[in-house]
N, C-alpha and C positions, 0 to 999 in steps of 0.2 A: 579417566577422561570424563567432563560433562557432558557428556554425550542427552538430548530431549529424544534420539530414535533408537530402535534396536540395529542391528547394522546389518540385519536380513532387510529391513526399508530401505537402507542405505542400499544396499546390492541392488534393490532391485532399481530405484531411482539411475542409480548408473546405468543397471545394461536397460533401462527404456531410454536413455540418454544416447548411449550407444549407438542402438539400433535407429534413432533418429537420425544420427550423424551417418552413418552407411548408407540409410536410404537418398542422402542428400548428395551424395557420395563422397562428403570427409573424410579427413584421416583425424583428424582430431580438433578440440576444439578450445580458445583461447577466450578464458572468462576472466568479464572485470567486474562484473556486477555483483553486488556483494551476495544479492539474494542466491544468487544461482550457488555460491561456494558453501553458502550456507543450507541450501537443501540437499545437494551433491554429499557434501561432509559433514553439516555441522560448524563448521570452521565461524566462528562468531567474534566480530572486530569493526572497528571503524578505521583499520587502515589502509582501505581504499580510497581514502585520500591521497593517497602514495599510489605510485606508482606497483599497482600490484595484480599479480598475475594466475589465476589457477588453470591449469593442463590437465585435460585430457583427451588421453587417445584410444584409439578404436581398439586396442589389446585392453585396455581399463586400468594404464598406467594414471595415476595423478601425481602433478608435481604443481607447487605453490613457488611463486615465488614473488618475496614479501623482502620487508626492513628488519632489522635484529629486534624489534620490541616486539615484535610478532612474531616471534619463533614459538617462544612459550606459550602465546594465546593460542596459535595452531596448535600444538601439542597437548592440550590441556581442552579443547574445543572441540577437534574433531577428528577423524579417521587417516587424515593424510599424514604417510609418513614420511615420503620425499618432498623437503621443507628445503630451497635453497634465499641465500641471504644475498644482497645486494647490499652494496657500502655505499653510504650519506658521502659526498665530497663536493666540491664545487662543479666538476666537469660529469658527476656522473650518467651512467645514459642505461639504464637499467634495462633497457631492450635490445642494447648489445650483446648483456650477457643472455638476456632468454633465450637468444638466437643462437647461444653457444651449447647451451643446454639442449635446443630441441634440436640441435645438430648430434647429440649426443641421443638421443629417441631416434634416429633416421627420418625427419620430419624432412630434409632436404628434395625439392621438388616435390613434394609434395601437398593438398589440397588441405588448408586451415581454416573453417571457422572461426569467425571474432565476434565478440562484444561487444559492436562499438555505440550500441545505445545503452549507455553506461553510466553513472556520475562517477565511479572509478576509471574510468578512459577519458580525460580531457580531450581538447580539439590537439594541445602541448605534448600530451603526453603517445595520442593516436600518427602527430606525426612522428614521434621517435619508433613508434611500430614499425610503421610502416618505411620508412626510411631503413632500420635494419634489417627488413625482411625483403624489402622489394625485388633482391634477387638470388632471394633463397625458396623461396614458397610461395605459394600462390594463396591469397589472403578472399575470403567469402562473407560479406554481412551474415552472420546467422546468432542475430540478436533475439530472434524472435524464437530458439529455439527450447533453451530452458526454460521459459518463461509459459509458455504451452502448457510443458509438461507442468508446471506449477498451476494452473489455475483451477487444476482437479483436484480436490484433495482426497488423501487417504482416511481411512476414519481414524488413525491416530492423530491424524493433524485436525481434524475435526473436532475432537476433545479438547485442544489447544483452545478453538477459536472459541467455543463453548463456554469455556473458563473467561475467556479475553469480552464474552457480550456481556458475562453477570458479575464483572469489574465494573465495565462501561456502566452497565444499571445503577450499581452501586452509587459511582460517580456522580450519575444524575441526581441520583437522593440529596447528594450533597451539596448539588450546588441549588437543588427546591428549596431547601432546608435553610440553606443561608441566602437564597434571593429574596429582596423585599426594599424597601424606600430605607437609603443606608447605607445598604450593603456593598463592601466594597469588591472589588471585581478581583483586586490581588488575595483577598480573601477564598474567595470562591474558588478560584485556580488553584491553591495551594490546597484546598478539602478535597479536591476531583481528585489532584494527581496522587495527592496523600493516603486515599483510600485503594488507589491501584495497587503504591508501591506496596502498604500495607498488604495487600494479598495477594503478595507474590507477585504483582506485574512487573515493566519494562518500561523504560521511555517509549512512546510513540513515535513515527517516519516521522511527525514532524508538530510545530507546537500547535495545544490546545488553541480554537479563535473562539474571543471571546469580544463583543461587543453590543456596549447599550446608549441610549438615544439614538443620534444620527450613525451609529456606531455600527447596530444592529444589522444595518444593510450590506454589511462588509461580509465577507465569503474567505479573508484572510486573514492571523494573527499581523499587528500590528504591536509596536513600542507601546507602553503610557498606559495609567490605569483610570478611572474616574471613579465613584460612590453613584451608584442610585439615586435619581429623584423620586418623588412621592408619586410620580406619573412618568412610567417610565416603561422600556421594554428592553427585554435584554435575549440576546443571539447567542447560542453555544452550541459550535460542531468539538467532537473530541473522540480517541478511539482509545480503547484500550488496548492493550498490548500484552500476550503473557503468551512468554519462549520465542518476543518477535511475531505471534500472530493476531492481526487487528480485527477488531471490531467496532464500530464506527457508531454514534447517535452525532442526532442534533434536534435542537428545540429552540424557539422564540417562546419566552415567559414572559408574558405581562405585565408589570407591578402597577400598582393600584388601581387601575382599570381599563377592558379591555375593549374598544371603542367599538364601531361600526366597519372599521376598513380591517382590521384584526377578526373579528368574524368571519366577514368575508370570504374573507384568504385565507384564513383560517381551512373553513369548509369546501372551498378549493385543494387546499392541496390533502385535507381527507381523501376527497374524491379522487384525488390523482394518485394519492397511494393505492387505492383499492383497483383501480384501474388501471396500475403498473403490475399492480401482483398479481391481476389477472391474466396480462399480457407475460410473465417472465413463467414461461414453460418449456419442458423440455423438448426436444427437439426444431426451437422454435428458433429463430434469429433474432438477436439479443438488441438491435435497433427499434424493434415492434415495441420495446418496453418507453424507450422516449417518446415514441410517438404516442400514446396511449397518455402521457403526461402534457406533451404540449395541444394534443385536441382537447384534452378537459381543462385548461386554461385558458386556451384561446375561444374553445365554443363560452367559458367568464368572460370574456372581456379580457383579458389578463395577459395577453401576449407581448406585451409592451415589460411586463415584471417579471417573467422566466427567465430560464437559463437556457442553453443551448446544450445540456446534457445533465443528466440522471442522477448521475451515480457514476459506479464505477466496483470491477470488480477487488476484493483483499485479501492479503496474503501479509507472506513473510516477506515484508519491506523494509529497509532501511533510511534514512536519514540520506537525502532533507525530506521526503513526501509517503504517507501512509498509501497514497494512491497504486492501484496495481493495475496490470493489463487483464480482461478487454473493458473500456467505458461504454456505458449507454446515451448513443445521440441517433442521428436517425440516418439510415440505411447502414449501420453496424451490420457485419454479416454472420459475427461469431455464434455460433448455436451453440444455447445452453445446455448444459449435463447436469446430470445429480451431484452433486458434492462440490459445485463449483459454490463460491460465498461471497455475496456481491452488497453493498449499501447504497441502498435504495434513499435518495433526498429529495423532498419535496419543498421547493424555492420558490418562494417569490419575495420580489423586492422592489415597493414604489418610490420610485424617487422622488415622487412629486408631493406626496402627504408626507414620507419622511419614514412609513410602518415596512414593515416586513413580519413575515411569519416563516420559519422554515422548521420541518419534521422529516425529520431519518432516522432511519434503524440498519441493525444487518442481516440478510436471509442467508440462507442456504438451500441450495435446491433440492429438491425429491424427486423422485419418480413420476409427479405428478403435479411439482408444482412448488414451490418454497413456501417453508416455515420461515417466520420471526423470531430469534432472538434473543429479542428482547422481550420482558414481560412486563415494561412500563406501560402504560396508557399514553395516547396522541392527543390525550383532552387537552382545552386550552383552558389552563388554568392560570386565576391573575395570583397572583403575589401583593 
């Protein structure tokens, strides 16, 4: 098996999983999201597009239940042995059979956690859940409950993300190296991603954004390429990725020169990073970190060009978004722990001159406070 854990983390991942479910008072719990089957088992697939399902219960039964092309990716991915298949047909309803199956666990009147904030649980597919369970079980949102256990990580998974920031770094090189008056942006994208795969990386939750001139102000991948002018500025958020775990930059680079409003805000969002990683401590609530960003823009003048959140915490995400639970905006209540690893962004974006400047990295928390990452510099350097 390709297994990235030993199956002692595995164990223990389950019974903290468990012992969540009991306190809630579960009997078991019905996962669509792919992150949760993938830290649970390993199990590594994009057939959560389908209709798919992983089980488990309070004894530390797991049952998957998938499409026949995913038999083999489960068995070759991850620890789960009771692997049931569901047939492709016109009329199928794949949550008839689950309910045959966990009639076959004694799940009947009994209390189930679900997944339903999921991009493997459609609105289509959450009603055939629930339609075949409504009167066999009693069904409980507890989306929010692997995902918890996920945003601490273990120091093997930290090794992970370590690998995944000095991809990202790399990346950056590549795209310094080819930005200038020219250059074209299908260019650039192809060196970032090239040097990931190169070292062992993954695809990313979701695609590099990459935009220059009026382009720059955009916060999302977009269709269509353009080339550099000789006076131009160019935006790039991207994460790397290695065994699925991210780590995130972004930078506005300058090309031929770097005006007056680009200083600026430039030195703004300096300030606001220093003032974010001041605020992101342990014991602390994770909201203090946006506010700590939008008072050092707003006391600029700058309230009008922010954003309404930070960052955001990262993990083992899948497709369509690198983003993970908890974000940073303000009155957030989550309090920070060590080992949690979160991407810190500093935005701004004026619509009315047309500039933007935006800088992110990824920390990880300590004992006392988060390290960076990354070991590029935030200078603002033209091109």
């Amino acid at each position: 098996m390709a297994l990235h854990f030993s199956t002692e983390e595995f164990d223990a991942r389950k019974d903290r999983t468990i012992e969540k479910l009991e306190k809630r008072g579960l009997d078991g719990l019905l996962m669509f999201r792919q992150e949760s089957m993938y830290y649970l088992t390993g199990y590594d697939s994009f057939g959560y597009v389908f209709f798919q399902c992983l089980y488990l219960g309070t004894d530390g039964h797991l049952m998957l239940l998938t499409r026949s092309p995913d038999l083999r990716q489960a068995q070759h991915t991850s620890i789960i042995e009771d692997i049931r298949i569901w047939v492709d047909s016109a009329n199928a309803n794949p949550a008839d059979l689950l309910m045959e199956i966990l009639k076959e666990f004694g799940c009947k009147r009994k209390r189930l956690g679900v997944e339903y904030d999921a991009y493997g649980l459609t609105a289509k597919n959450g009603k055939l859940l629930e339609n075949a369970l409504q009167d066999f079980c009693t069904l409980e949102d507890a989306s929010d409950l692997v995902s918890k256990l996920r945003v601490v990580k273990s120091e093997a998974e930290i090794v992970y993300v370590r690998k995944a920031a000095e991809l990202a770094d790399r990346a950056y090189d590549e795209a310094y190296r080819l930005a200038g008056a020219g250059a074209d942006e299908g260019n650039i994208l192809a060196a970032m991603q090239g040097v990931i795969f190169a070292g062992g990386g993954d695809y990313p939750g979701n695609e590099f954004i990459i935009g220059s001139g009026k382009d720059a102000l955009l916060c999302r991948y977009k269709s269509g390429r353009r080339k550099l002018d000789s006076q131009d500025q160019l935006t790039l958020e991207w994460a790397a990725a290695y065994r699925h775990y991210h780590a995130a930059m972004m930078r506005t680079i300058p090309v031929g020169h770097a005006n007056e409003n680009h200083k600026e805000m430039h030195k703004v969002c300096m300030d606001a990073m220093q003032s974010c990683k001041e605020a992101l401590q342990p014991g602390r609530p994770i909201g203090e970190v946006f506010d700590a960003y939008a008072k050092t823009c707003d006391t600029a003048g700058m309230q009008d060009h922010r954003l309404n959140a930070t960052g955001y915490s990262l993990g083992t995400t899948f497709a369509p978004n690198w983003m993970d639970w908890p974000m940073f905006y303000h009155a957030n209540p989550v309090i920070a722990k060590p080992n949690m690893v979160f991407f810190l962004h500093m935005i701004l974006m004026d619509s009315d001159t047309n500039h933007a400047i935006c800088f992110g990295h990824t920390v990880v928390m300590t004992e006392t406070g988060c390290e960076s990452l990354s070991n590029r510099p935030m200078d603002l350097i033209v091109k």
